[in-house]
N, C-alpha and C positions, 0 to 999 in steps of 0.2 A: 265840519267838526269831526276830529278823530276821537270816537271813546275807547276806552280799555274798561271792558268790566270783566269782573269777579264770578265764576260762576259757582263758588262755594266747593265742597266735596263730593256729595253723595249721590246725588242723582240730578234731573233737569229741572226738579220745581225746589232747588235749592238758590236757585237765582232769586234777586229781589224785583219787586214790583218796578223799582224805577232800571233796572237795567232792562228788564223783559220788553217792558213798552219802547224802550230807545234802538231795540233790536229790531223788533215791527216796523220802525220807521225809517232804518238802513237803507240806505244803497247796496250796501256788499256788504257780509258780516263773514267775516275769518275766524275762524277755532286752532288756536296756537298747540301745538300736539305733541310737541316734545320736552317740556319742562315737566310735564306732569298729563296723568291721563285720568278719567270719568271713569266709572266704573258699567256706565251705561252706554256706551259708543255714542259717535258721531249721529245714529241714526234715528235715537231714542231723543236727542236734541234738537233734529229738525223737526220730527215730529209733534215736539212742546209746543216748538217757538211757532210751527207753519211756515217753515222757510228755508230752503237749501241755503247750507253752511260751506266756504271754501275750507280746505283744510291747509292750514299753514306750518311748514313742518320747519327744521333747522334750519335749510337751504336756502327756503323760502324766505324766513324772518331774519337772518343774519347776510346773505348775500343779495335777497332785494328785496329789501324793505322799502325801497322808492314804488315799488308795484303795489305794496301794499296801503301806501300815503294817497298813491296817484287818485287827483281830483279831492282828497280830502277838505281844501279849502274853499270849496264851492258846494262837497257831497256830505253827506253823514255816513262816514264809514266804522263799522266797529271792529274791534279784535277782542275776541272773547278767551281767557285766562282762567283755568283751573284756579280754584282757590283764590286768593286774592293779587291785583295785579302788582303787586310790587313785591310779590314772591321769590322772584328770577331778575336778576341783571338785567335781562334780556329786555324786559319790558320797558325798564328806565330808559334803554337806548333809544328805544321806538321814538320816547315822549322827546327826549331830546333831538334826536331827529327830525319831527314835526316839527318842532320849536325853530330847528334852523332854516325851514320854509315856510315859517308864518302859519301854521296851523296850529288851529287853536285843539287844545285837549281837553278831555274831561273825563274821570275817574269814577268809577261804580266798584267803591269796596263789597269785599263779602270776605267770609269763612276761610280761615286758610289753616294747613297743617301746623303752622305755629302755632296758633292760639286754641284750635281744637285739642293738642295733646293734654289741655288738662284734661280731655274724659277718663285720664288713669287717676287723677286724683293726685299729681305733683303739681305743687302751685307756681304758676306760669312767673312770680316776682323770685322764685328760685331757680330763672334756666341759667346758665351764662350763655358762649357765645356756640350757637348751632355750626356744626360740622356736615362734611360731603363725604360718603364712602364709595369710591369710584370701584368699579371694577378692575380686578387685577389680571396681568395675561403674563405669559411664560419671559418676558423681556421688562414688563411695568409693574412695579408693585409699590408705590407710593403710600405711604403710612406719617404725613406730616399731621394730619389729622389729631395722631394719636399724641402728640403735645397737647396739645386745647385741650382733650378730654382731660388729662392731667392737671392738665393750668385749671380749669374748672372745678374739680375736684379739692383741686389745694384751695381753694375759695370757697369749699362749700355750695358748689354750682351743681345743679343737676346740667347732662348735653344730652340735645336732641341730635342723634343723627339722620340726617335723609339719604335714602339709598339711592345707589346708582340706576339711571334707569337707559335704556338705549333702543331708540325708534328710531328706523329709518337711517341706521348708521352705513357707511360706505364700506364696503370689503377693504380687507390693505391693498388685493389683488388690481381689486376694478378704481383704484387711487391714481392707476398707471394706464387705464386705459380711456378711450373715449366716452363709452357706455357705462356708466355705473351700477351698478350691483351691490343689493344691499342683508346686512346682515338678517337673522331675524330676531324679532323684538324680544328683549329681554327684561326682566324686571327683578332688581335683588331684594332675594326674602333678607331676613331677619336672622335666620341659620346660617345663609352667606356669609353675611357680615358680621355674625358671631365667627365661625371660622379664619375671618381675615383679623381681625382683631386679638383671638386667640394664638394665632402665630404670631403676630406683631407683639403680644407680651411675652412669647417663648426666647421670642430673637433682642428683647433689649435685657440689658447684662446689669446689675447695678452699678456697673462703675459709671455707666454711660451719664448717670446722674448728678447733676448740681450741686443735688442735698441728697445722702443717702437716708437719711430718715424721712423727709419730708416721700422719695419717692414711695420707700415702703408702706409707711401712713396713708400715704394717699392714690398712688398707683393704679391701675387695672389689673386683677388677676385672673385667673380661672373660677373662682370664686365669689367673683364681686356678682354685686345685683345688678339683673340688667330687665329692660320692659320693654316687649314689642308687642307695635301693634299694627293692626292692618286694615286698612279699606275704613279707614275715621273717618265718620259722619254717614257711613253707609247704613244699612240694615244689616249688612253681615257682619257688622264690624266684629272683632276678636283682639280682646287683650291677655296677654299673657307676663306675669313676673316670675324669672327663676333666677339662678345662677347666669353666668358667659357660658360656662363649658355645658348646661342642657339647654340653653337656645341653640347651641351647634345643632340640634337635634328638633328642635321644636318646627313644628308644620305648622302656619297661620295661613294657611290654603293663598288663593288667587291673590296677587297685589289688588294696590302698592302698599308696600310695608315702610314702617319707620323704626327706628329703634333709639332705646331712651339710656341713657347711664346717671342713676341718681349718682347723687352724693352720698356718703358713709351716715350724716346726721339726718336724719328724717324727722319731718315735724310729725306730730302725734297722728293729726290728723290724716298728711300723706298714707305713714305708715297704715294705721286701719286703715281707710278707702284702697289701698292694694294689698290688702292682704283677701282681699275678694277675688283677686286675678292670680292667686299663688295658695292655694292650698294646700299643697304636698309639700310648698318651699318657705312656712312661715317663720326656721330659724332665721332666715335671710334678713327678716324685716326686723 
């Protein structure tokens, strides 16, 4: 049997009862380390469960994922997933994968950054559809993104954004050579991605627009309200609501961060439960 479980957010006793004991009784249990990372390492994990963890990283789970399956169908092998396992593309591949050699799967939901961002108090049947804020470099600056937040908006959608995060990424250098060599880990705040975002509404022009009214009504500005948060479901967690242009500025210490762009109509209730997390910014609300 291949499982996928959920290890929730915040720490190692965030895992549920039935995936802990399915971990105990593994053959080989893998910790997938690049969709998302714990805020307690690898090390604080083996120490829960009482059992060395492989660490399975991009290279691992996208170019051999057969290493990963091998003997599944005779062993109990698990893949253990930040948050919940159907978080990331990546995981579905897995399960299909199995599927195509007769291994059987089995799923151990938990906690994930979707359904946790209600601890800001925007209700989860107001998100539309979640966005990716990659990192941007001196040749790539991709901003499709910043439609959906739009389209959501004109709908009266709040968007989550998940920021980019990069473990174990390859240099462009060592791409060309035998030896790879790799970046070092990165993780984007919340002030990042207010910044890329903040240019990305510098550089669209109104004409670029379908509807000139609909974009001004409903657009991103410098001004609009935005919510980041960071390390949800931890003990340190940290919420903040201000403007775009003072998240440029705002520190929500160590990842991982996420960031929220309501919509212009706020329900009663949203608005007071964040006006706890914005004190200096309550014309906002």
């Amino acid at each position: 049997m291949f499982y996928i479980i959920g290890l929730g957010l915040g720490d190692p006793e965030d895992i549920t009862v039935k995936g802990l004991n399915i971990i105990k009784q593994c053959e080989r249990v893998y910790l997938e380390s690049y969709t998302s990372i714990l805020c307690c390492g690898q090390e604080k994990l083996e120490e829960f469960y009482g059992r060395k963890l492989i660490l399975a990283d991009r290279e691992m789970v996208e170019q051999r994922a057969d290493e990963i399956l091998e003997a599944a169908d005779i062993q109990s092998i698990a893949f253990l997933v930040v948050g919940d396992p159907f978080g990331a593309t990546t995981h579905t591949d897995l399960i299909l994968r199995a599927k195509e050699k007769g291994i059987k799967t089995s799923i151990v939901h938990n906690a994930s950054i979707m359904n946790a961002i209600g601890c800001c108090g925007l209700q989860l049947y107001h998100f539309g559809e979640t966005v990716s804020i990659p990192y941007w470099d001196d040749s790539w600056k991709p901003d499709s993104f910043y439609d959906k937040i739009v389209a959501n908006l004109q709908h009266g959608l709040h968007t989550l954004c998940l920021l980019d995060i990069k473990v174990k990424e390859p240099t462009l250098e060592s791409l060309m050579k035998k030896k790879r060599e790799y970046m070092p880990p990165r993780f984007m705040s919340v002030s990042e991605a207010a910044e890329q975002l903040l240019a990305i509404v510098a550089n669209k022009s109104p004409s670029e627009a379908d509807n000139k009214r609909l974009q001004k009504e409903h657009g991103l500005n410098e001004n609009s309200l935005v919510v980041g948060l960071a390390r949800v479901g931890h003990e340190t967690q940290q919420i903040a609501a201000c403007s775009l242009r003072e998240m440029k500025d705002f520190d929500l210490g160590p990842p991982l961060h996420s960031l929220i762009i309501p919509n212009r109509n706020l329900h009663p209730l949203e608005q007071e439960f964040l006006q706890q997390f914005s004190e200096l910014n309550q014309q906002l609300l």
